[in-house]
Backbone as numpy.savetxt, mean C-alpha at the origin, in Angstrom:
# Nx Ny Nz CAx CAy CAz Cx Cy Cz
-26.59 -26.28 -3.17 -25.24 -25.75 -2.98 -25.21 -24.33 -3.57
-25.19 -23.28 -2.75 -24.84 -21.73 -3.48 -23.77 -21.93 -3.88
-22.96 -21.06 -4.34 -22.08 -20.35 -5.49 -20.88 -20.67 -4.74
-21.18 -20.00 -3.69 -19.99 -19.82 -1.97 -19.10 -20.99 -1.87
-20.27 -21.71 -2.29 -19.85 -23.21 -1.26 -19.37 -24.28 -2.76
-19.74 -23.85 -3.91 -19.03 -24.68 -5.08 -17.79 -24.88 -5.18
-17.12 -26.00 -5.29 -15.95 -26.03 -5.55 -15.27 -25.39 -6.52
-15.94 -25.61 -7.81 -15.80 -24.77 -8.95 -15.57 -23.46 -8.72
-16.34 -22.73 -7.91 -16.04 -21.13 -7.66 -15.36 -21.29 -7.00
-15.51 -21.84 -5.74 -14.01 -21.71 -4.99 -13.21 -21.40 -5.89
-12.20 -22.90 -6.85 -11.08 -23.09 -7.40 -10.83 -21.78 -8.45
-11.90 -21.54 -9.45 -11.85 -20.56 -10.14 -11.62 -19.06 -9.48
-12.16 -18.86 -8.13 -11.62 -17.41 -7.45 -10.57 -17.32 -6.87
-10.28 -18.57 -6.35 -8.47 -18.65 -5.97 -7.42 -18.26 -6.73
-7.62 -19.31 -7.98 -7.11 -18.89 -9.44 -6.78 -17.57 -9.89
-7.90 -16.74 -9.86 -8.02 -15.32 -10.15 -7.20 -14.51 -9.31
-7.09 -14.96 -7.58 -6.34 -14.36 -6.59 -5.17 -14.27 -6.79
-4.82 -15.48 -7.02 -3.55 -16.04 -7.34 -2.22 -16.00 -8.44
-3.55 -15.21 -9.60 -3.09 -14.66 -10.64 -3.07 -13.04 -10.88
-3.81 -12.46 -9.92 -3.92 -11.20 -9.57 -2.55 -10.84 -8.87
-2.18 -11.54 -7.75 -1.24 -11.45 -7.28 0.17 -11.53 -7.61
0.39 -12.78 -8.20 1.19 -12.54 -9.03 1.60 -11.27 -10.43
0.37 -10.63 -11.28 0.59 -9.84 -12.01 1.23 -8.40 -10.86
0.33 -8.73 -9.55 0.99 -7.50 -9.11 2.11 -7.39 -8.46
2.78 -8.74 -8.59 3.98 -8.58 -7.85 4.78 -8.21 -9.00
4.39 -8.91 -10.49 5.95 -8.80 -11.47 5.65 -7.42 -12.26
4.59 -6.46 -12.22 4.19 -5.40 -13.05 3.37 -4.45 -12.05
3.31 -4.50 -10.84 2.24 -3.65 -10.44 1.34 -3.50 -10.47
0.36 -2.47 -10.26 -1.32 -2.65 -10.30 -1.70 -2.37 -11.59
-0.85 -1.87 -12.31 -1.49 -1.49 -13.92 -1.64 -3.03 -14.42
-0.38 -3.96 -14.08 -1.00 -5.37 -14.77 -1.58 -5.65 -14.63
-2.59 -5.22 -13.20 -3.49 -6.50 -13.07 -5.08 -5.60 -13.75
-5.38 -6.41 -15.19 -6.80 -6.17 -15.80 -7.29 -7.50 -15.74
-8.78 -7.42 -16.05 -9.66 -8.32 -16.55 -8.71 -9.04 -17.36
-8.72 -9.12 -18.40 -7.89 -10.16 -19.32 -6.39 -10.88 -18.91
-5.71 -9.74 -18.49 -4.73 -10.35 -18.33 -5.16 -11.13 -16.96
-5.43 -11.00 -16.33 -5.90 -11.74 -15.06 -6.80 -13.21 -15.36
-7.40 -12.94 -16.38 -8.30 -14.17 -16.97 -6.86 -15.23 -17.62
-5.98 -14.40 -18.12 -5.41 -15.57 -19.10 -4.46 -16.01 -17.87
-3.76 -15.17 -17.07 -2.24 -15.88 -15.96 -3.69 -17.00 -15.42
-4.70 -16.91 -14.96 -5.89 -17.49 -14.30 -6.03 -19.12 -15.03
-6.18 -19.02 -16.29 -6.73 -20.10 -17.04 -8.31 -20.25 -17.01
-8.82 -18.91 -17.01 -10.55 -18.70 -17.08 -10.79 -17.81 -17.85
-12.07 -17.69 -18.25 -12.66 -16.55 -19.09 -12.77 -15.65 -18.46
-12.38 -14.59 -19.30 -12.34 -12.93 -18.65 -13.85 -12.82 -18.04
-14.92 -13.58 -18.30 -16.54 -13.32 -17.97 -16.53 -14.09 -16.80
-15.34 -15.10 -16.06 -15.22 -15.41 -14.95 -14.93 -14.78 -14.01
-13.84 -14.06 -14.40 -13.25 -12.94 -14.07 -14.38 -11.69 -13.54
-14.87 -11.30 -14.22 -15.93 -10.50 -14.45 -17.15 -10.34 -13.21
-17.50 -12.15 -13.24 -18.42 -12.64 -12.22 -18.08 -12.39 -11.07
-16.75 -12.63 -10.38 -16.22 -12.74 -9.40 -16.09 -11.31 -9.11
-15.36 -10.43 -9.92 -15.03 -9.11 -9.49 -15.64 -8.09 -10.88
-16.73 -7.84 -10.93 -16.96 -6.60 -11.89 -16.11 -5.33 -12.09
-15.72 -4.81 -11.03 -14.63 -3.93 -11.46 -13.20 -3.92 -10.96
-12.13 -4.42 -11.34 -10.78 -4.68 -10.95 -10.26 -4.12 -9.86
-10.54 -2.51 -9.20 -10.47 -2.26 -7.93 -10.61 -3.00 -7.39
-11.58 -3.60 -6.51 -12.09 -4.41 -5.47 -11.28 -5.15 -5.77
-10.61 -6.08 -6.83 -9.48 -7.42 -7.13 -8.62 -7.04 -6.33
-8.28 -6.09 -7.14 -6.78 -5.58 -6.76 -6.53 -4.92 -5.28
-7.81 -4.64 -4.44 -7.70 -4.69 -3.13 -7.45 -6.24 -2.17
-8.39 -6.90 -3.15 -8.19 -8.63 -2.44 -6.89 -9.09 -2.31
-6.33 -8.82 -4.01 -5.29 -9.72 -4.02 -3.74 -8.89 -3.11
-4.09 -7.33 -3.05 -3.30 -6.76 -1.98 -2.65 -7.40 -0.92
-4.05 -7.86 -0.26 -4.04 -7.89 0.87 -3.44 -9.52 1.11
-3.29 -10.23 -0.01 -2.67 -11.04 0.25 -0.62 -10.93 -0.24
-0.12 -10.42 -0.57 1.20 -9.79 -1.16 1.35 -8.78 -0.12
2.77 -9.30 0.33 3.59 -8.41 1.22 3.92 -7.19 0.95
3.75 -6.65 2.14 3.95 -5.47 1.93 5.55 -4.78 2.02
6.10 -4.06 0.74 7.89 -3.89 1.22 8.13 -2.21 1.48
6.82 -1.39 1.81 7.56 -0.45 1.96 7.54 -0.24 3.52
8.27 0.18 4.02 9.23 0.73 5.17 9.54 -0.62 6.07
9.79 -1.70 5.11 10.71 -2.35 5.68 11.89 -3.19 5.39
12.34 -3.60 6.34 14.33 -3.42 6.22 14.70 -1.95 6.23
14.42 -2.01 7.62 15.48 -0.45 7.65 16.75 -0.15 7.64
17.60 1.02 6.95 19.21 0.55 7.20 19.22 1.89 7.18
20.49 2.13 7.99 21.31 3.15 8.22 22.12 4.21 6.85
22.21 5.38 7.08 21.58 6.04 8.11 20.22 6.27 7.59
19.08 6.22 8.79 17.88 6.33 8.95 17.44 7.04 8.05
18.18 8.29 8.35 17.23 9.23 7.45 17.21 9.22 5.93
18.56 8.78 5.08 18.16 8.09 4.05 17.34 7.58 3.45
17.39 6.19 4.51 16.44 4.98 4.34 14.66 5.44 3.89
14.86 6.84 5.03 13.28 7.28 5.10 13.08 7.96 3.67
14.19 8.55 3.31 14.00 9.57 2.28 13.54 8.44 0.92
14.35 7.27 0.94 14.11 6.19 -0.11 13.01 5.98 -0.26
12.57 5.51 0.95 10.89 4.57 1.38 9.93 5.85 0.90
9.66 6.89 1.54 8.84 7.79 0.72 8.70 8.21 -0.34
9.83 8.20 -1.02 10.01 8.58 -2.48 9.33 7.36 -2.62
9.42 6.14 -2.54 9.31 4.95 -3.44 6.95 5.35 -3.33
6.83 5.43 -1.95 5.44 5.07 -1.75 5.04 6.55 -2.70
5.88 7.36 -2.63 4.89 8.83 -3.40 5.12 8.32 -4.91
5.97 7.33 -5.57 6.17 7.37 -7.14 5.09 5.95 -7.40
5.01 4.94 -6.07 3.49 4.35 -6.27 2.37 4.90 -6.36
1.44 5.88 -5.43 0.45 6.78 -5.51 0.20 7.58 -6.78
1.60 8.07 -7.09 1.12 8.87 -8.47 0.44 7.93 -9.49
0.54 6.79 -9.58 0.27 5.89 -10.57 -1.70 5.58 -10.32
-1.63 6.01 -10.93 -2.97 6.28 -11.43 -4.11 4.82 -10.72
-3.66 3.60 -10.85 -4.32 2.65 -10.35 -3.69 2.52 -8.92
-2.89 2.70 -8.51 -2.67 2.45 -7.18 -3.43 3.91 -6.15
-3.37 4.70 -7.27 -4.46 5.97 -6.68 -5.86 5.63 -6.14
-6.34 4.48 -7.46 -7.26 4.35 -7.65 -7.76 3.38 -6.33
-6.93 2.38 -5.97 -7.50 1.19 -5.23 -7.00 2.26 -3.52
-5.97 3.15 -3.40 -6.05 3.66 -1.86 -7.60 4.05 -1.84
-7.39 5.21 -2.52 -8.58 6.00 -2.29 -9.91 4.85 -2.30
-10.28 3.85 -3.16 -11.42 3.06 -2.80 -11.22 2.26 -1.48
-10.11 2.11 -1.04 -10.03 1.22 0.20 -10.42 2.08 1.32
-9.82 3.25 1.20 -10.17 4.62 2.49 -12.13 4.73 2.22
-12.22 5.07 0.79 -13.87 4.81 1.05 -14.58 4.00 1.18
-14.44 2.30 0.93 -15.36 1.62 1.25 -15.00 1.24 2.71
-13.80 1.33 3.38 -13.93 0.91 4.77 -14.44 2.07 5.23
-15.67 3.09 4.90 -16.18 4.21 6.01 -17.35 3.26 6.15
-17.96 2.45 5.38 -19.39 1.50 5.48 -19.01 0.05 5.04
-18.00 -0.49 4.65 -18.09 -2.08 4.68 -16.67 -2.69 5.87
-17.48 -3.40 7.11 -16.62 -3.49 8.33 -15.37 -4.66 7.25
-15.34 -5.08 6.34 -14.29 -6.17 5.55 -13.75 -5.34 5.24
-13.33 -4.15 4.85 -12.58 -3.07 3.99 -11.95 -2.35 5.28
-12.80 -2.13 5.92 -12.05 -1.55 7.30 -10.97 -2.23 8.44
-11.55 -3.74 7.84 -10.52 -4.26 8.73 -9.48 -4.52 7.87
-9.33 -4.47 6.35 -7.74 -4.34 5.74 -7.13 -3.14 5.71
-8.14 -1.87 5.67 -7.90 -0.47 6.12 -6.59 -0.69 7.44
-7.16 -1.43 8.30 -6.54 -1.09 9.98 -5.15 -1.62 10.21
-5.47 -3.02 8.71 -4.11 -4.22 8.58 -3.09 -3.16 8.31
-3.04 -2.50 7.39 -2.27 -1.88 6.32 -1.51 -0.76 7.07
-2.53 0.33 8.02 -2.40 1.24 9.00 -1.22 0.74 9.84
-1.70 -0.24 10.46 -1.05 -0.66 11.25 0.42 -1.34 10.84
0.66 -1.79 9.67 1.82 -2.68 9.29 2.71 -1.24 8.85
2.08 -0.22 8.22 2.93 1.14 8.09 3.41 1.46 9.33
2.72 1.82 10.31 3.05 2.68 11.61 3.82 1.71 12.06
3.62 0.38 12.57 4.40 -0.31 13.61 6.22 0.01 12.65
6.06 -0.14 11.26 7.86 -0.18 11.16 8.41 1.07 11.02
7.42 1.83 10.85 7.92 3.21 10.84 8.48 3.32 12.31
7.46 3.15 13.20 7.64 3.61 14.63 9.11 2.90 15.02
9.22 1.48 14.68 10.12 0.63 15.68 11.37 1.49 14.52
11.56 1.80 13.42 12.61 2.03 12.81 13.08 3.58 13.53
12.26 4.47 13.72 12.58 5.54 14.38 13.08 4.98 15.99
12.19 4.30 16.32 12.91 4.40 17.87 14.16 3.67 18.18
14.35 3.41 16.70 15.54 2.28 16.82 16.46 2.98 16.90
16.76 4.28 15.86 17.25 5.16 15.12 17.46 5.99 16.31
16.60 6.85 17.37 15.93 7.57 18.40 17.29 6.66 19.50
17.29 5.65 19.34 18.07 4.43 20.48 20.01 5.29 19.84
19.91 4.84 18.65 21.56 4.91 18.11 22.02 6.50 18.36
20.83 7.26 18.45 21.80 8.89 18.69 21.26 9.24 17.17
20.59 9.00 15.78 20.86 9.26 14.71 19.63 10.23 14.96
18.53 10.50 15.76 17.35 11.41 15.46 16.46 11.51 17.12
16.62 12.88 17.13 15.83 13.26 18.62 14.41 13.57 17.83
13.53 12.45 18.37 12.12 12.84 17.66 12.08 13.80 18.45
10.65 14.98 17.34 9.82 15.87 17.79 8.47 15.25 18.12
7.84 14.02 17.89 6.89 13.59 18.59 7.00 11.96 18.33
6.03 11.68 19.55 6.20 9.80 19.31 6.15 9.38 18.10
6.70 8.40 18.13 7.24 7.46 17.25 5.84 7.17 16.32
4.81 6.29 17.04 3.90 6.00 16.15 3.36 7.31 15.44
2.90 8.99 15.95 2.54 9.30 15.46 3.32 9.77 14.02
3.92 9.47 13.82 4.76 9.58 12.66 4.55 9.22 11.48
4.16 8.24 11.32 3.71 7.22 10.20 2.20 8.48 9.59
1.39 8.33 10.45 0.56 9.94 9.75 1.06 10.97 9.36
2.00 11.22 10.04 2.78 12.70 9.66 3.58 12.68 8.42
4.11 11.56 8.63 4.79 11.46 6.95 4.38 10.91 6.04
3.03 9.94 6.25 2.68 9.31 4.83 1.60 10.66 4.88
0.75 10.81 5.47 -0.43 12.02 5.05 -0.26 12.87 4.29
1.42 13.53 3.98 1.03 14.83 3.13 1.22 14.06 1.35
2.24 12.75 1.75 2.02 12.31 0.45 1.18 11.95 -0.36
-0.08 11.18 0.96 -1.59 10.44 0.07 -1.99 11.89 -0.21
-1.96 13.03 0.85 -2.89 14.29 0.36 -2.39 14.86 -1.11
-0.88 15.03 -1.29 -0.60 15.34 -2.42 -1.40 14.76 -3.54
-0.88 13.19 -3.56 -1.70 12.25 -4.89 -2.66 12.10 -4.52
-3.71 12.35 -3.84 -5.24 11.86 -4.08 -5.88 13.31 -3.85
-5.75 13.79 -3.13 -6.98 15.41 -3.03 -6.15 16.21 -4.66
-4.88 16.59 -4.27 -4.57 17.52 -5.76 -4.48 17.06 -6.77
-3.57 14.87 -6.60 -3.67 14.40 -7.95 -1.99 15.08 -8.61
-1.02 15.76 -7.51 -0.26 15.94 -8.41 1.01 14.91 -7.20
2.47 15.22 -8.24 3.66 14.57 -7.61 4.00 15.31 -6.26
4.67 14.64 -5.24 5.27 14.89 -4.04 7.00 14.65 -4.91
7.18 15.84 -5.52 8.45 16.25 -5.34 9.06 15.71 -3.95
10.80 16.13 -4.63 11.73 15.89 -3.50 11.85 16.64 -2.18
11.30 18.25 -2.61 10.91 18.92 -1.56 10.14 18.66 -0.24
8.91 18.00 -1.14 8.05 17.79 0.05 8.73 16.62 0.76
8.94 15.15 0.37 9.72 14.50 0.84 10.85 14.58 1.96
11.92 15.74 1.36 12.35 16.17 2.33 11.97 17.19 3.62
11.12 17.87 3.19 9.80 18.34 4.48 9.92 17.50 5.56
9.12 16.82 5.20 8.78 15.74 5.80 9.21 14.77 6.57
10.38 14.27 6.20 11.85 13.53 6.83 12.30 14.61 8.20
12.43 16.17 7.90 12.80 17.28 8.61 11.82 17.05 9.33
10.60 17.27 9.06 9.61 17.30 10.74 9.42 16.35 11.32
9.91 15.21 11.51 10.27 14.04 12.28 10.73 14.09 13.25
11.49 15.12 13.09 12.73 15.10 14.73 14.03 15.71 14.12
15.32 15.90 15.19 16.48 16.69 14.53 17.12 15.26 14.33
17.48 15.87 12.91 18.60 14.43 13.04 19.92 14.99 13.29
20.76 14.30 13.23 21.71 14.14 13.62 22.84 14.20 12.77
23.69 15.27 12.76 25.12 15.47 11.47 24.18 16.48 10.43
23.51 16.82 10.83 22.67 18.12 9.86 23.45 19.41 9.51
């Protein structure tokens, strides 16, 4: 019986998932360490350890299982809503571990096809509510896009990851509002 197939590892990496997840739902990605992850777990941090040597890679796993809440529930007016949702994803990025696990997720999905396909999950769960919330918005009279809908979701999350990961500094309100502006005209401006 390999490792894979033990029950024991099974139960003990679930555990770890499960407790990963949870730290990152009630504290974010800074909660989730080795230790604290060992103790919500009920295993030794050297279990911990075994399973995931460096907490990135965890904290990508247990991601990908925890919903994702930004850009969705959209509410009126739109452009608000948008101004909220970006602020919220640019004051996540600045945070030093959530820096830490984008940027490793963008690099290990260039060579591991498992990273690329949560890469595409994530891509895709951004763009589709971005898109349907604009065209919803695009429907009510509140915003004449300047380009399709899906391409949007690049246009407005890109300058934020570029801010926090190439310079490493904050996406002010400025840029934010940039950004909202090159979307399309809205409407009551």
């Amino acid at each position: 019986m390999t490792s894979e197939t033990d029950p024991r590892f099974l139960r003990s990496r679930e555990a770890i998932l499960n407790a990963a997840r949870q730290l990152l739902l009630e504290g974010g990605p800074t909660a989730v360490t080795h230790a604290q992850v060992a103790d919500r777990a009920g295993v030794g941090r050297a279990t911990v350890y075994r399973h995931w040597p460096q907490v990135e890679p965890l904290l990508l796993e247990a991601m990908s299982g925890v919903p994702m809440p930004f850009l969705d529930r959209p509410t009126t007016p739109t452009r608000e809503w948008l101004r909220r949702e970006l602020t919220a994803i640019a004051r996540q990025l600045e945070l030093d571990d959530v820096r830490a696990v984008s940027t490793t997720l963008a690099n290990a999905a260039l060579w591991d096809e498992v990273m690329d396909k949560r890469r595409a999950q994530f891509a895709a769960i951004l763009a589709d509510r971005l898109a349907s919330a604009l065209d919803d918005a695009e429907a009510r009279g509140e915003v004449a896009l300047g380009l399709p809908s899906r391409e949007a979701a690049a246009m407005v999350i890109g300058p934020l990851y570029y801010r926090a990961t190439i310079e490493r500094a904050s996406a002010g309100v400025g840029l934010v509002d940039a950004v909202v502006a090159a979307v399309g005209v809205w409407r009551g401006e």
